[in-house]
C-alpha positions as CSV (number, residue, x, y, z in Angstrom):
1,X,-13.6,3.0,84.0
2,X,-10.1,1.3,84.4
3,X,-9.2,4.0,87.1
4,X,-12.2,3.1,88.7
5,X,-11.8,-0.2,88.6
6,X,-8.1,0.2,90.1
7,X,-9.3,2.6,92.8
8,X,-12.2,0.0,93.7
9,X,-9.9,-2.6,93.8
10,X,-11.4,-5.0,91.4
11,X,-8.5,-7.5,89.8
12,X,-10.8,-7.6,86.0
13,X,-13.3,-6.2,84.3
14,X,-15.9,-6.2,81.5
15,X,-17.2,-3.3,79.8
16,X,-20.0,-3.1,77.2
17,X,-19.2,0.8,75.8
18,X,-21.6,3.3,76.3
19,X,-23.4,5.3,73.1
20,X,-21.9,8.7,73.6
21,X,-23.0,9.9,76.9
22,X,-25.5,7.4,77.5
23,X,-25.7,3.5,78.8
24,X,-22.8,1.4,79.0
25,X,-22.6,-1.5,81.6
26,X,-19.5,-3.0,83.5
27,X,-19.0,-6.0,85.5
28,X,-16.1,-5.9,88.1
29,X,-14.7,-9.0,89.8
30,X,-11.8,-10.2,91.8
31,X,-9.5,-13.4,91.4
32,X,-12.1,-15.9,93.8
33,X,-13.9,-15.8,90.5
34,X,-14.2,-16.7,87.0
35,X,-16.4,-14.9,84.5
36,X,-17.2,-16.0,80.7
37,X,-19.7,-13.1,78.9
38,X,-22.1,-15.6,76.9
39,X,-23.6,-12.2,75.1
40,X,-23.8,-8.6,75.8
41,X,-25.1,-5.6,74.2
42,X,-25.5,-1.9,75.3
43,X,-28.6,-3.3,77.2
44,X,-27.4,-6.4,78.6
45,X,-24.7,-8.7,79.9
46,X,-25.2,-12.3,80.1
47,X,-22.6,-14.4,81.9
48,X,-21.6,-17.5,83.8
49,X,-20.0,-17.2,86.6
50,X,-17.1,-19.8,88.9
51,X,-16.8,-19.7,92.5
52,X,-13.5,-21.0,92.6
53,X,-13.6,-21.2,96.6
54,X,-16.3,-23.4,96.7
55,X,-16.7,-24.5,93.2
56,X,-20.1,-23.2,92.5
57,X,-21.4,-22.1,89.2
58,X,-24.5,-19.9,88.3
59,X,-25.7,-18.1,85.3
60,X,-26.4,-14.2,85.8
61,X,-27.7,-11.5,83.0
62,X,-27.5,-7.9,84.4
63,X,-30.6,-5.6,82.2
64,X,-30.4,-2.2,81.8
65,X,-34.0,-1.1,80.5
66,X,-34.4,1.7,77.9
67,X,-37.0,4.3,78.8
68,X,-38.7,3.5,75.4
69,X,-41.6,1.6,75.9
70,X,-40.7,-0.5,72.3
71,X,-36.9,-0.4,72.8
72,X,-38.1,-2.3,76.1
73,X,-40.2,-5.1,74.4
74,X,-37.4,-5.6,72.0
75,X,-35.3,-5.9,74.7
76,X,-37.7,-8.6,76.0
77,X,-38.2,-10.6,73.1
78,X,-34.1,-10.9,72.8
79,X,-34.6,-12.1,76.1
80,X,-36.9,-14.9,75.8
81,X,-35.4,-16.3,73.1
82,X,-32.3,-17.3,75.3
């Protein structure tokens, strides 16, 4: 992922590994912004992110759903409890 990340151009990354050959999620960003990970698991990154341009702040949580229907309400419970 890091050559990727160089050949894209991105400054920083974050990468929640993959299981094997499966999942695994990344967040790529350059220096106009800051990014704190508030949680992450091999389904989800939650994370706040700075607009340092314009000063502007917003929360963002990027899913990545299992194709098991009870992996996926898991998955949603976890979420409604943030």
């Amino acid at each position: 992922m890091e050559r990727v990340r160089r050949c894209l151009k991105y400054l920083y990354s974050y990468l929640e590994q993959p299981e094997g050959i499966a999942g695994g999620l990344i967040i790529l960003w350059t220096k106009e912004v800051e990014i704190k990970v508030i949680f992450s698991s091999k389904e989800f990154i939650d994370l706040e992110c700075k607009d340092l341009e314009r000063d502007a702040q917003m929360r963002i949580t990027f899913l990545h759903f299992s194709t098991n229907f009870q992996e996926r309400l898991a998955l949603w419970q976890q979420i409604r409890n943030f």
